[in-house]
C-alpha positions in Angstrom: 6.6 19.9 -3.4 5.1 16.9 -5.5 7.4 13.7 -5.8 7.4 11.7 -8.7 6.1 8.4 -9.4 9.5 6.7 -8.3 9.5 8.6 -5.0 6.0 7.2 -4.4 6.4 3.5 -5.1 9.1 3.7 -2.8 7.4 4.9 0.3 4.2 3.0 -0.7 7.1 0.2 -0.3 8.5 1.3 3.0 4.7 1.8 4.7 3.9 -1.4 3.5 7.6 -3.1 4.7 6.7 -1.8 7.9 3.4 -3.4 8.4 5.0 -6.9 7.2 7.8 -6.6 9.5 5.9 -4.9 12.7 2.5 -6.5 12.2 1.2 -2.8 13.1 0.2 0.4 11.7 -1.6 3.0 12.2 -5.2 4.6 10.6 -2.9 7.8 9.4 -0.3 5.2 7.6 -3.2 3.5 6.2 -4.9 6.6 4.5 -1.5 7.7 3.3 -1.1 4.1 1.5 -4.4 4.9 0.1 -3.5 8.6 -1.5 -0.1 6.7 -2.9 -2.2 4.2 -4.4 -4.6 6.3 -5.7 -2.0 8.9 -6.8 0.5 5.8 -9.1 -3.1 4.6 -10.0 -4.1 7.8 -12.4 -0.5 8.1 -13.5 -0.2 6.9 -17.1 3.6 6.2 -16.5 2.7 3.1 -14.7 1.7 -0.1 -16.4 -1.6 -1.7 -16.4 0.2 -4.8 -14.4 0.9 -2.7 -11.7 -2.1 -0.5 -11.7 -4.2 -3.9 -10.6 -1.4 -4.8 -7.9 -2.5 -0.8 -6.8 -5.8 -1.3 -6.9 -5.7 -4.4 -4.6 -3.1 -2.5 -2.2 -5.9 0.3 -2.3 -8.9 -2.0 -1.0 -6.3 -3.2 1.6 -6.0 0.6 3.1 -9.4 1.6 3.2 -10.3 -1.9 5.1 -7.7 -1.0 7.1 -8.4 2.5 8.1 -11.7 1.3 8.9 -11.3 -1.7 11.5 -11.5 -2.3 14.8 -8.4 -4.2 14.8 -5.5 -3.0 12.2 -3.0 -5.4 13.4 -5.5 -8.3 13.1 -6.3 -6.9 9.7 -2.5 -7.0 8.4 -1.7 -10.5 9.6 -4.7 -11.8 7.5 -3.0 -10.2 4.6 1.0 -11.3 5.1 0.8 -13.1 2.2 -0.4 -10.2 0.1 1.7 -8.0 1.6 4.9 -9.8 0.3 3.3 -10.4 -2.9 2.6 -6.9 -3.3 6.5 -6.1 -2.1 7.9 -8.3 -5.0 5.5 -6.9 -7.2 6.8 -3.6 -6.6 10.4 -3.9 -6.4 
């Protein structure tokens, strides 16, 4: 069953929560941030605003599924990450 758009930005917000608050994740929470992002991205409901915010969130998840250190690779992006948070709320 497909979610909608809503449904989406709201566990796109809960993975990304998570690796604020635990300063970890995992390759398989990665590549599902990167379908989300992708997914909202081609969706005409959300605004161009947003789609840019997606785009960065996107670059963010394949870096991540490809490193050697994931944790390493959040903490350089706290900052982002809350940005991203706010900009999604």
């Amino acid at each position: 069953m497909a979610i909608n758009h809503e449904h989406q930005l709201t566990v796109l917000k809960d993975i990304l929560s998570e690796h604020q608050l635990d300063r970890s994740g995992t390759v398989a929470e990665c590549e599902q941030i990167e379908r989300l992002a992708k997914s909202l991205m081609a969706n005409d409901a959300i605004h161009s605003e947003l789609k840019q915010t997606l785009s960065h969130i996107y670059t963010y998840s394949q870096t991540g599924k490809n490193t050697t250190d994931l944790s390493s690779h959040i903490d350089q992006h706290e900052q982002q990450l809350a940005e991203w948070m706010n900009q999604l709320t």
